[in-house]
SETI-790273 format. One record per residue (C-alpha): residue number from 1; residue in one letter; x, y, z. Coordinates in steps of 0.25 Angstrom, whole numbers. Example, Ala and Ser with C-alpha at 12.3 -4.5 7.8 and 13.67 -1.06 7.14 Angstrom:
REM residues 2
R  resi  resn     c1     c2     c3
R     1     a     49    -18     31
R     2     s     55     -4     29
END
This chain:
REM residues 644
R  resi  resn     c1     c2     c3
R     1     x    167     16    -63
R     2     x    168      3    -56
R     3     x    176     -9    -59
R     4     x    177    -22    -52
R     5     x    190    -30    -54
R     6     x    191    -46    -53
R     7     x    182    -46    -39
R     8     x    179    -58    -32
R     9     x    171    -60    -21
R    10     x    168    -71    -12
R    11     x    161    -77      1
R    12     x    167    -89      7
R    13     x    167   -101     -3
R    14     x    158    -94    -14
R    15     x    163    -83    -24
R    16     x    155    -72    -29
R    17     x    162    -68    -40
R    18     x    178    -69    -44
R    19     x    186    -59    -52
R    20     x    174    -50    -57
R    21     x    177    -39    -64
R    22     x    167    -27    -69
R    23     x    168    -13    -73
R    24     x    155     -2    -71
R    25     x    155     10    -78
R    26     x    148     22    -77
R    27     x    135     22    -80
R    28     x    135      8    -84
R    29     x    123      1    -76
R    30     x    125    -15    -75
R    31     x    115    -26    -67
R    32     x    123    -34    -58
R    33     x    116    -48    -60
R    34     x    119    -62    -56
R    35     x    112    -74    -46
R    36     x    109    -71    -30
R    37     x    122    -73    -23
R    38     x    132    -71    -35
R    39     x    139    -57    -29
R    40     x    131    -45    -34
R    41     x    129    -37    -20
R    42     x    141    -41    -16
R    43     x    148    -37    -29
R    44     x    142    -22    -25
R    45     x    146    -24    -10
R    46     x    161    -27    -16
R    47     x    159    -13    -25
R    48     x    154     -6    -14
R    49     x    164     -9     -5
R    50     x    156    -15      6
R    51     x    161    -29      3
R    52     x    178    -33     -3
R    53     x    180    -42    -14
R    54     x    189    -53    -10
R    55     x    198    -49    -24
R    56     x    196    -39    -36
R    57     x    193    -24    -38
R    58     x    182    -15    -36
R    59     x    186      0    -43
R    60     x    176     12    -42
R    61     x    180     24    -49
R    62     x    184     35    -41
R    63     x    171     45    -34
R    64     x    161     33    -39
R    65     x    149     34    -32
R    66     x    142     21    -29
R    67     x    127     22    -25
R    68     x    123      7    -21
R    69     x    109      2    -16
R    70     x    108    -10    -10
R    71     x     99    -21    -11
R    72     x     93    -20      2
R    73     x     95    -13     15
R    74     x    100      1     12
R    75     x    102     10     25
R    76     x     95     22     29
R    77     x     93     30     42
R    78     x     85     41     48
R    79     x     86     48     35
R    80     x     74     52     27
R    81     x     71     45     14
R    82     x     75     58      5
R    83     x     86     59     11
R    84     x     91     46     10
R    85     x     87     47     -5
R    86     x     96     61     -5
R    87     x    109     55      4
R    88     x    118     52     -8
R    89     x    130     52      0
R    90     x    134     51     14
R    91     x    137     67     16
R    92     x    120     69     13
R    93     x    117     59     21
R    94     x    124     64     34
R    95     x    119     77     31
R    96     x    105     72     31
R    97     x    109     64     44
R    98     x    113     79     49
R    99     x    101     87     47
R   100     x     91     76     53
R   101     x     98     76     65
R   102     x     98     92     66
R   103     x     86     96     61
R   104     x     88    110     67
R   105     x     90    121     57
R   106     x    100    128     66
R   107     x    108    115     68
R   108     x    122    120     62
R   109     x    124    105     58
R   110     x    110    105     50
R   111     x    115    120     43
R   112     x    129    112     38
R   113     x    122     99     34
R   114     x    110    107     26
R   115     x    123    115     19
R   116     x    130    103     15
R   117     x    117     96      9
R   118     x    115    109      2
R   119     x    129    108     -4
R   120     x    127     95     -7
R   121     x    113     97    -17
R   122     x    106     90     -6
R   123     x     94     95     -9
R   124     x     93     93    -24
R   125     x     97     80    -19
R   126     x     86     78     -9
R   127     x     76     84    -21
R   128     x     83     72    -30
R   129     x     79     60    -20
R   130     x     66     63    -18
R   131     x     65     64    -33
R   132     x     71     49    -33
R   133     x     62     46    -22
R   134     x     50     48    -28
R   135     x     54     41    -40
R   136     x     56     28    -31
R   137     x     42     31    -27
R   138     x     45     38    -12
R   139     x     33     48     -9
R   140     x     38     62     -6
R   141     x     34     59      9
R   142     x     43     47      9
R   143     x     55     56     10
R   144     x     54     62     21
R   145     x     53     50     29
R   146     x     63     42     37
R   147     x     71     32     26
R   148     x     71     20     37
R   149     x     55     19     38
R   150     x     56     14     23
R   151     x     55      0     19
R   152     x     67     -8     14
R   153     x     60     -7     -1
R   154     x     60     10      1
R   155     x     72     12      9
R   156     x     82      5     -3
R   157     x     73     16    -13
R   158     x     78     27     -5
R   159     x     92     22     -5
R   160     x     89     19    -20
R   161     x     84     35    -23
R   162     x     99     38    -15
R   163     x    106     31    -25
R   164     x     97     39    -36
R   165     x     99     53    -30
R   166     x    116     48    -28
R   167     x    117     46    -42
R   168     x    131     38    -39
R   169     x    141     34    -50
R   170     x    137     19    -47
R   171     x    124     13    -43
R   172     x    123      0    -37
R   173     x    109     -6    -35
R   174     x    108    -19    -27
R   175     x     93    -23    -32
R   176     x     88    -10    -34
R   177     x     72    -13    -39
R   178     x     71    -23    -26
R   179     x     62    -11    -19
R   180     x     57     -4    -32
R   181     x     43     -8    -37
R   182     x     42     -7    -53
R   183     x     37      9    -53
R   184     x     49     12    -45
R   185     x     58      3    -52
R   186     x     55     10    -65
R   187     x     58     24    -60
R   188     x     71     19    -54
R   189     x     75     11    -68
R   190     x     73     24    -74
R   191     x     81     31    -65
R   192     x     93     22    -67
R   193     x     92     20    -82
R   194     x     97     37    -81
R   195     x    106     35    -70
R   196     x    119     41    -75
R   197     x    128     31    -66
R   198     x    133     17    -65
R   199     x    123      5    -61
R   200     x    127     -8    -54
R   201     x    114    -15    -52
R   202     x    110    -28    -46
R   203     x     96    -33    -48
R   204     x     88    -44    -51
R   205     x     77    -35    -59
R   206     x     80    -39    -74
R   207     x     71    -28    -79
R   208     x     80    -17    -71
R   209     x     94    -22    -76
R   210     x     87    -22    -89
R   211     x     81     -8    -87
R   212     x     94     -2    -81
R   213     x    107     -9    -84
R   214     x    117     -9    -97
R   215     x    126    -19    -92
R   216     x    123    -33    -81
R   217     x    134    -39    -74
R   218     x    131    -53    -69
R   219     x    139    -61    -57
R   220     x    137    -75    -58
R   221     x    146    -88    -56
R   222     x    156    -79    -49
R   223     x    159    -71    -61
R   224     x    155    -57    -66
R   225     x    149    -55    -81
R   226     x    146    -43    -88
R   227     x    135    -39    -99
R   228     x    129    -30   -106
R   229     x    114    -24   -108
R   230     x    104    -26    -98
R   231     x     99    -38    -92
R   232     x     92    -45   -103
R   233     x    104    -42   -112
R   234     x    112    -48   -102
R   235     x    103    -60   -101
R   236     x    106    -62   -117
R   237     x    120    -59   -115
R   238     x    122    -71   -105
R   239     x    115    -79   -113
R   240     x    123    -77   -125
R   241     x    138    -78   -117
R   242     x    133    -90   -110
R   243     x    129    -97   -124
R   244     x    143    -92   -128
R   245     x    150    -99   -117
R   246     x    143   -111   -117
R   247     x    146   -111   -132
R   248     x    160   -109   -131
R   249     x    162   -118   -119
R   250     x    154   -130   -126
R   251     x    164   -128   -137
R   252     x    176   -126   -128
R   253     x    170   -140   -122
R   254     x    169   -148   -134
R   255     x    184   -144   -139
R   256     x    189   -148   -127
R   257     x    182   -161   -129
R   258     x    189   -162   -141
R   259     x    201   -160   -138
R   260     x    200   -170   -125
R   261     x    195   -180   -132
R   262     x    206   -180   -143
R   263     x    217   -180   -131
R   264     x    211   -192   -126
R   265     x    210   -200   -139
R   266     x    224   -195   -145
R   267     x    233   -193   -132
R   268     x    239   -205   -132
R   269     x    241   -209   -146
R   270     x    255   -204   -152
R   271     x    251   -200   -165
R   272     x    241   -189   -156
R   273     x    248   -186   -145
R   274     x    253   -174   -148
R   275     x    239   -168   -154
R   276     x    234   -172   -140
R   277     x    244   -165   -133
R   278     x    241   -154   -141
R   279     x    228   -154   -137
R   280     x    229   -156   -122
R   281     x    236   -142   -124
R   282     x    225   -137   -130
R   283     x    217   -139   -120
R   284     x    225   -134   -109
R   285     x    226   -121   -114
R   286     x    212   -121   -119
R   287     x    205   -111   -111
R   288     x    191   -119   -106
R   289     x    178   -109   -106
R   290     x    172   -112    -92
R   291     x    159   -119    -93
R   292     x    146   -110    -91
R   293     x    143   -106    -80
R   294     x    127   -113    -74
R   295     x    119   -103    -76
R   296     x    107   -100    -65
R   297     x     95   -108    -71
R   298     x     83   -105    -73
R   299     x     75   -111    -61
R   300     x     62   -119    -66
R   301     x     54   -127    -56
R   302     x     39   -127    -53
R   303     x     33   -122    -40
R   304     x     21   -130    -37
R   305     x      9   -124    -41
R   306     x     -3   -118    -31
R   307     x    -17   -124    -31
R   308     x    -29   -118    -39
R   309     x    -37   -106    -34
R   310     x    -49   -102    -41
R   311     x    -49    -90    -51
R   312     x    -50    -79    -43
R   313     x    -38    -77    -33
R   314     x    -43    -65    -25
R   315     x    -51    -52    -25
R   316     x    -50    -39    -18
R   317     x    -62    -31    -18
R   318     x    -62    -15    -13
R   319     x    -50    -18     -4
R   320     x    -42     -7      6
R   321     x    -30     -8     12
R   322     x    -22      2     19
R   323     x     -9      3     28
R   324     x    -14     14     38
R   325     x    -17     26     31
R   326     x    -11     21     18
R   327     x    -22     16      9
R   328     x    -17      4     -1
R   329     x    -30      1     -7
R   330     x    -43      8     -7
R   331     x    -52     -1    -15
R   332     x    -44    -12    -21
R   333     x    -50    -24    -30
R   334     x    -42    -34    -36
R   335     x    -46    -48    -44
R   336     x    -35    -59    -45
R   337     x    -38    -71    -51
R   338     x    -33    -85    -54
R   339     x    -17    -85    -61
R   340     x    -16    -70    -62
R   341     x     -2    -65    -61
R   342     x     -2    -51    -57
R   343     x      9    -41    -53
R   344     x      6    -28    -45
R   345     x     14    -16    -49
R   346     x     13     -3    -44
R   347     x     22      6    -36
R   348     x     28      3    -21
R   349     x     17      5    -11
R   350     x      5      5    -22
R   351     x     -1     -8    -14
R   352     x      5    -21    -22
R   353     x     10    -28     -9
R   354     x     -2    -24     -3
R   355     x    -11    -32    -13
R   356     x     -2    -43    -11
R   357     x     -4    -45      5
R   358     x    -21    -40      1
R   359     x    -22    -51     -8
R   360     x    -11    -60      2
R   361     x    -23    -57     14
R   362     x    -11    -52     21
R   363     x    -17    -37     26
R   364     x    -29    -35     29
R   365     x    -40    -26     20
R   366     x    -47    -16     24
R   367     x    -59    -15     14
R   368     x    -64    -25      3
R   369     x    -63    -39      0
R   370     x    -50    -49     -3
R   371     x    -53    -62     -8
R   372     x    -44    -74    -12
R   373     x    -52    -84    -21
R   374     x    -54    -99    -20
R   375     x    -41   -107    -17
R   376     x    -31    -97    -17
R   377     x    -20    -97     -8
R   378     x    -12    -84     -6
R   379     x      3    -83     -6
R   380     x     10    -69     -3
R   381     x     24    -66     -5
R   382     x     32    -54     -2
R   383     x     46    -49      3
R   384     x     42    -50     17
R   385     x     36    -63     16
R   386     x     45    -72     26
R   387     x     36    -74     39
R   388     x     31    -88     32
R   389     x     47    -94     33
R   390     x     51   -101     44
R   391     x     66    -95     47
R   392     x     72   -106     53
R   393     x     69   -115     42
R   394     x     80   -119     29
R   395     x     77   -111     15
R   396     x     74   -125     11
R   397     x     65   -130     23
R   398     x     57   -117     22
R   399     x     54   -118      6
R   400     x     53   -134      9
R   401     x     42   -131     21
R   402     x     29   -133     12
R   403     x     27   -149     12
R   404     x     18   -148      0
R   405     x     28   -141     -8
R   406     x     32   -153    -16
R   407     x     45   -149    -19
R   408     x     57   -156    -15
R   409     x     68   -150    -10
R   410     x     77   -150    -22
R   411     x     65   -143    -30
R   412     x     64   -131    -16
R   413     x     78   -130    -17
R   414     x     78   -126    -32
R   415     x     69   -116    -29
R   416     x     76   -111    -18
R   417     x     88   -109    -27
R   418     x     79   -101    -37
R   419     x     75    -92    -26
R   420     x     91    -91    -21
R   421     x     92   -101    -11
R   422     x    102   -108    -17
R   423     x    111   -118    -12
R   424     x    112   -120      4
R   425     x    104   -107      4
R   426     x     93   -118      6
R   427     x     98   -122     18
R   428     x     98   -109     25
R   429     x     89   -104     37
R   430     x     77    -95     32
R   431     x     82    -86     44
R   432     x     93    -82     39
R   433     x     87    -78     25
R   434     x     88    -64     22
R   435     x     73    -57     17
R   436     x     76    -58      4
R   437     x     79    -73      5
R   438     x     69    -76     15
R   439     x     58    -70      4
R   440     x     63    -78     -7
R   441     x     59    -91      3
R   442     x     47    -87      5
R   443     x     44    -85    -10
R   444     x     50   -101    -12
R   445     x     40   -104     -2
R   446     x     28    -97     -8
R   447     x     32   -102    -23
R   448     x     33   -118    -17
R   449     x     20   -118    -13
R   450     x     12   -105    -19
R   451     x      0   -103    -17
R   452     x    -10    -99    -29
R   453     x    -10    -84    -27
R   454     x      4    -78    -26
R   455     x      8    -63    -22
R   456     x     21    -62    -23
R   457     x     26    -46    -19
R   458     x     40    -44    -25
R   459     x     44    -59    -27
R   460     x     58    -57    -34
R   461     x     64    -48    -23
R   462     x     77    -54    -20
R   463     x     78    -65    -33
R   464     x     89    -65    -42
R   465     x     83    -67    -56
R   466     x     84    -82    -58
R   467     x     76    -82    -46
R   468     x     66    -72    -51
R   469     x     65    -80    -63
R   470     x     62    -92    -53
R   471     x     52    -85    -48
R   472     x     46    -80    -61
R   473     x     45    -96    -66
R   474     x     39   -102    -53
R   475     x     29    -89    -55
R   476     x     26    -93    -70
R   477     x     24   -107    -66
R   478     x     14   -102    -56
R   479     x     -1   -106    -57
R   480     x     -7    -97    -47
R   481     x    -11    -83    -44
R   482     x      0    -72    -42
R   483     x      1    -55    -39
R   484     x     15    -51    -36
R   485     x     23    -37    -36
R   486     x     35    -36    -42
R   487     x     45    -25    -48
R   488     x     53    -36    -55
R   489     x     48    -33    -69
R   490     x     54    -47    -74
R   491     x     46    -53    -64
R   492     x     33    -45    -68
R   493     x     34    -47    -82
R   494     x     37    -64    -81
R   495     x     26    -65    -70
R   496     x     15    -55    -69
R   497     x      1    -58    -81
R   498     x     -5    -46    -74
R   499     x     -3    -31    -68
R   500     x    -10    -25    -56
R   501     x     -5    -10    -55
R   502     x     -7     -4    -40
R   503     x     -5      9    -38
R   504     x    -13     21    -28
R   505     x    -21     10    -23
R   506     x    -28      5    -36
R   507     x    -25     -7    -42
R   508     x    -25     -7    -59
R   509     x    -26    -23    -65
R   510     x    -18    -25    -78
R   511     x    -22    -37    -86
R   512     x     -6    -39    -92
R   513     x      7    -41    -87
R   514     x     16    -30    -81
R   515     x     21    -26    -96
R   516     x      4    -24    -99
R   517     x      4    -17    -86
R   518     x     14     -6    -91
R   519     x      8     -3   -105
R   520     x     -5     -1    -99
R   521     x     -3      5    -86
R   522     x      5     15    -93
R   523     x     -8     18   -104
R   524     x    -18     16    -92
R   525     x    -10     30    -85
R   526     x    -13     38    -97
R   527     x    -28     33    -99
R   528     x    -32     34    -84
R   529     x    -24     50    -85
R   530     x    -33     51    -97
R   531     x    -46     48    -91
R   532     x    -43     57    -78
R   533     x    -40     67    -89
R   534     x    -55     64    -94
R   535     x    -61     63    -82
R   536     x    -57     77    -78
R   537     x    -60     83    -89
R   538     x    -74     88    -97
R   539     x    -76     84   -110
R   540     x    -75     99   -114
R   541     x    -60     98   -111
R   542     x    -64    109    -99
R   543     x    -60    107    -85
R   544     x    -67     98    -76
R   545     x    -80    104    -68
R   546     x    -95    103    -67
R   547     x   -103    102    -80
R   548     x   -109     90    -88
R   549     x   -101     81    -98
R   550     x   -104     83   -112
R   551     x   -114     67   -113
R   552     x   -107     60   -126
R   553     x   -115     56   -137
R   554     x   -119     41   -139
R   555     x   -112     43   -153
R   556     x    -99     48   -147
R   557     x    -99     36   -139
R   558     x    -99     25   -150
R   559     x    -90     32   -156
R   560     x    -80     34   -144
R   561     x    -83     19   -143
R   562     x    -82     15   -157
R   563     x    -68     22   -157
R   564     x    -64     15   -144
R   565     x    -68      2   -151
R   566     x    -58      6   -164
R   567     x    -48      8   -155
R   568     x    -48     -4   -149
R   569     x    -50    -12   -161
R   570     x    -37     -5   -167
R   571     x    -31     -9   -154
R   572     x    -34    -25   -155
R   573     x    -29    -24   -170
R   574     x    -15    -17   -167
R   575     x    -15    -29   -155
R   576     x    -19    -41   -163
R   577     x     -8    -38   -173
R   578     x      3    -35   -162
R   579     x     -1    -48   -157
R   580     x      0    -54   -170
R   581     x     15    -47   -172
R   582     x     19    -51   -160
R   583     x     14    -66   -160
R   584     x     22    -66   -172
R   585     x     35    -61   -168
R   586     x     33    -72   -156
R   587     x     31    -84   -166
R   588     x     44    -78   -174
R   589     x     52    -75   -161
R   590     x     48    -90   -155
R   591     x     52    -96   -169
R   592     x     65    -87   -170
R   593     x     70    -93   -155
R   594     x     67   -106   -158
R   595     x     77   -107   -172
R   596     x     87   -100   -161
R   597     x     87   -110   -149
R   598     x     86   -122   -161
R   599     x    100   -115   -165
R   600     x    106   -113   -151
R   601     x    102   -128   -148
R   602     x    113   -131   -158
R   603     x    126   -135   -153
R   604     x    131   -129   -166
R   605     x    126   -115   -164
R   606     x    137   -112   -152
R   607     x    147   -115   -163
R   608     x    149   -100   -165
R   609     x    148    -92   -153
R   610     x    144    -79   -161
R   611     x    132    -87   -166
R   612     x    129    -91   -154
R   613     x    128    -79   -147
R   614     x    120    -74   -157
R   615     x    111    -85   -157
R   616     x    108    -83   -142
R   617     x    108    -69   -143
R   618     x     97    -70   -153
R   619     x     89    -80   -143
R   620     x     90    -72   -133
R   621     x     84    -60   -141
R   622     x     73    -67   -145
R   623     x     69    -73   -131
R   624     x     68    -58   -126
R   625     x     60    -55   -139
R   626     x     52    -65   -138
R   627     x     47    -62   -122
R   628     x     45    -47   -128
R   629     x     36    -51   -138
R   630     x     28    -61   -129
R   631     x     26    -50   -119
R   632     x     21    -42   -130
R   633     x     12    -53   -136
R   634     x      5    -55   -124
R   635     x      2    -40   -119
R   636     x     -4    -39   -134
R   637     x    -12    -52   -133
R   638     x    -18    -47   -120
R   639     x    -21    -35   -125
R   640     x    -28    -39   -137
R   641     x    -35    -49   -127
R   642     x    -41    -36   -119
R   643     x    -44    -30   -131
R   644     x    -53    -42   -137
END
């Protein structure tokens, strides 16, 4: 379907990529992955069309239909959101332009624009994007407005719904989950996995490559690299050919050691002239394996840490808040205390930012109380949050501007780099900063001096994942209080220790972690319908009405609560031994990788590359079994915790 041939692409003195070579086919559906700056949009912008190599081939087999979505910015008009969502070609779009400018019934260009929709199933597809929409989590009233009224976030799922309702040959999706929270992101990911086309995807979401792709290809190092599997099975995959490589160019190394050191002892003697000759031959047609190539790695520094704050951090007592006629919250209450880590989920427009800026004092409350405890000090962090940077400063002045820091400049500068102000990227004007990069400064300023209770809303938008993974360590290392919203499921799952779900205006606390939060939420659904169930019904089974309850004996209630107490007996037992299983497999799983980095720590363990690659393909699949099991191990152990 697509096939790139030996493209190279540059921008004055720096080279994206040379003499990259790929071929797509259909239905396959491949993660585009690689560091910030490598090429990846403009390796789409060159397929598209919209930007020429400066060599190579880019082949689309003929009648391909591409439908792309960008990462940000895509265009709308004065059409409607369904029809946006319905206009999969250019022909429905002008028909829709036609029958909002003549709005008459007797208008002869409305009578041949309404035949042509008719010939074209635009109905069935107008039924379609609405059926999309609402899965993106549009209300039926939001389709009959004006698409430009829309925020960025809704604008780009409108365009997003298009590409659903197109169905093209290929889909391209610049950083698709950018404007999804994790309800929405969910439907969608279920939407793609039965999406009969190709896939190109670029993203930063490690748990959507993994959920959606069969195959990553990663630009780096000005060079294109193809693997199979998903994400984590590319991860393994690396790993081993980067072992491989290092292997064979160690041993490359110390042959050619050899041989240089044998010419330079016996060059010159007569009787081992000629075996020197021959092996100065030898190494000139020797073909050398280039040395590896320096990995990104992992950034570790320490931010410093915020002073002490008493236990409790805020509380929120029988609070409203409303925009207008909108009413957010009714009656909300809410405890957070001392070293809590606590994600907010729940779907777009359910209230999460709106915590945030309650518990941040940045709007006003109508009812009830909000408190902040002794010595804490607030720090609030979202998209929009640049009015605290001084435009005219450096990148470097501005994260420098804190005297009490500590930090020298060489220690700011790494951090920069790990939030992709790299090189003399330091040395630019903040004005000139794009909002995406203006937003990653501001989250450098808030992580050099944090305060002791974070609210971080969306913090991984525009990161690459080294720099997510920056994040997640400085957030690890963190000693304070922190609620954030996220729909980056790696970030959730490495940071958050507790779940508060929003939703309608009530506020539901999960005393685990976003996995805890998933079991549970799901159980909690089918005993809150069951006790509805209950409350509208009689005990006789008959329908609802005026009558008295049948009054339960005092001996039907020991044994209801006798019975209740067997069950949760049973319930700690089956915990306890899971626990004990999986405590088990932990200690055989820790002991198993330790004997397998003893053995990759021997120099003679690369001797044999199948070995080798076996033995990292082994470490590798312990590592992930390992993390598994832990997650397991410590949902049980808090489990059994509540139970005792």
């Amino acid at each position: 379907m697509l096939t790139i041939s030996q493209v190279s692409k540059g921008f004055g003195q720096k080279t994206l990529f040379s003499d990259i070579s790929l071929r797509l086919l259909r239905g396959e559906r491949v993660g585009l992955v690689g560091p910030n700056g490598a090429g990846k949009t403009t390796l789409f912008s060159i397929i598209l069309g919209e930007t020429e190599a400066d060599s190579g081939e880019i082949e689309l087999e003929r009648d391909t239909r591409i439908g792309f979505l960008p990462q940000e910015s895509a265009p709308t008009g004065d059409e409607t959101v369904a029809e946006l969502a319905a206009s999969t070609s250019p022909e429905l779009t002008e028909i829709y332009r036609i029958l909002r400018e003549h709005p008459a019934p007797e208008a002869p260009e409305r009578i041949e624009a309404i035949e042509r929709f008719v010939e074209l199933d635009g109905y069935s597809l107008e039924a379609k994007a609405k059926r999309i929409l609402a899965g993106l989590a549009f209300r039926p009233e939001d389709c009959d407005i004006p698409a430009r009224t829309l925020s960025g976030g809704w604008i780009m799922r409108a365009h997003l719904a298009r590409l659903l309702v197109m169905e093209p040959d290929l889909l391209m999706l610049d950083e698709p989950t950018n404007h999804l929270d994790l309800e929405t992101l969910g439907w969608f990911q279920n939407q793609l996995k039965r999406y009969s086309g190709a896939i190109l995807t670029i993203s930063h979401d490690r748990e959507f490559l993994n959920a959606i792709c069969d195959g990553i290809v990663e630009i780096a190092h000005e060079k294109l690299q193809r693997y199979s599997g998903n994400y984590e099975k590319y991860l393994v995959e690396k790993a081993e050919r980067e072992a491989q490589h290092l292997a064979a160019y160690n041993n490359q190394q110390r042959e050619i050691a050899h041989l240089e050191d044998f010419i330079a002892r016996f060059r010159y003697q007569a009787s081992k002239a000629s075996q020197a000759q021959a092996r100065i031959k030898q190494l000139e047609k020797m073909e050398r394996i280039p040395p590896p190539e320096s990995a990104a790695s992992t950034i570790h520094f320490k931010f410093p840490q915020p002073q002490r704050s008493g236990q409790r951090i805020a509380t929120l007592q029988n609070v409203k808040q409303a925009y207008g006629d909108h009413v957010v919250y009714e009656d909300l209450s809410l405890e957070v205390e001392k070293g809590q880590r606590i994600v907010l989920v729940g779907p777009n427009g359910a209230g999460k930012s709106t915590l945030l800026k309650i518990l941040a004092e940045l709007i006003p409350i109508q009812a009830g109380s909000r408190e902040l405890g002794h010595n804490v000090s607030v720090g609030y962090f979202s998209q929009q949050r640049v009015d605290v940077l001084n435009l005219e400063r450096t990148v470097l002045d501005e994260a420098m501007e804190r005297s009490d820091v500590g930090a020298n400049e060489q220690t700011v500068r790494t951090i920069l780099g790990a939030f992709l102000f790299r090189g003399d990227d330091v040395f630019k004007r903040v004005k000139v900063l794009s909002g995406g990069e203006k937003s990653r400064l501001a989250l450098v300023k808030l992580l050099l001096a944090p305060p002791n209770f974070l609210l971080l809303d969306e913090p991984t938008t525009h990161l690459d994942m080294p720099s997510i993974d920056a994040l997640i360590g400085a957030l690890k290392d963190y000693q304070g209080t922190l609620i954030f919203v996220s729909h980056d499921v790696h970030f959730i799952r490495a940071i958050a220790q507790r779940t508060v779900q929003i939703q309608a205006g009530r506020v539901t606390g999960y005393a685990g972690d976003y996995d805890y939060y998933l079991r549970k939420s799901g159980a909690a659904s089918e005993q809150s319908g069951l006790i509805a169930g209950l409350k509208n019904a009689r005990p006789d089974g008959s329908a609802p009405g005026k009558g008295k309850r049948k009054a339960v004996s005092a001996k039907e209630r020991r044994r209801a609560a006798a019975e209740e107490r067997k069950a949760a007996a049973k319930e700690r037992r089956a915990l306890e031994k899971r626990v004990a299983r999986l405590e088990a497999d932990i200690e055989q799983l820790e002991t198993d990788q330790a004997d397998i980095s003893k053995a990759l720590e021997d120099p003679s363990s690369y001797s044999d590359p199948a070995s080798a690659k076996e033995l990292n393909t082994k470490a590798a699949r312990i590592a992930k079994y390992l993390t598994e099991k832990n997650y397991e191990w410590e949902s049980a152990a808090e489990e059994l915790n509540r139970l005792n």
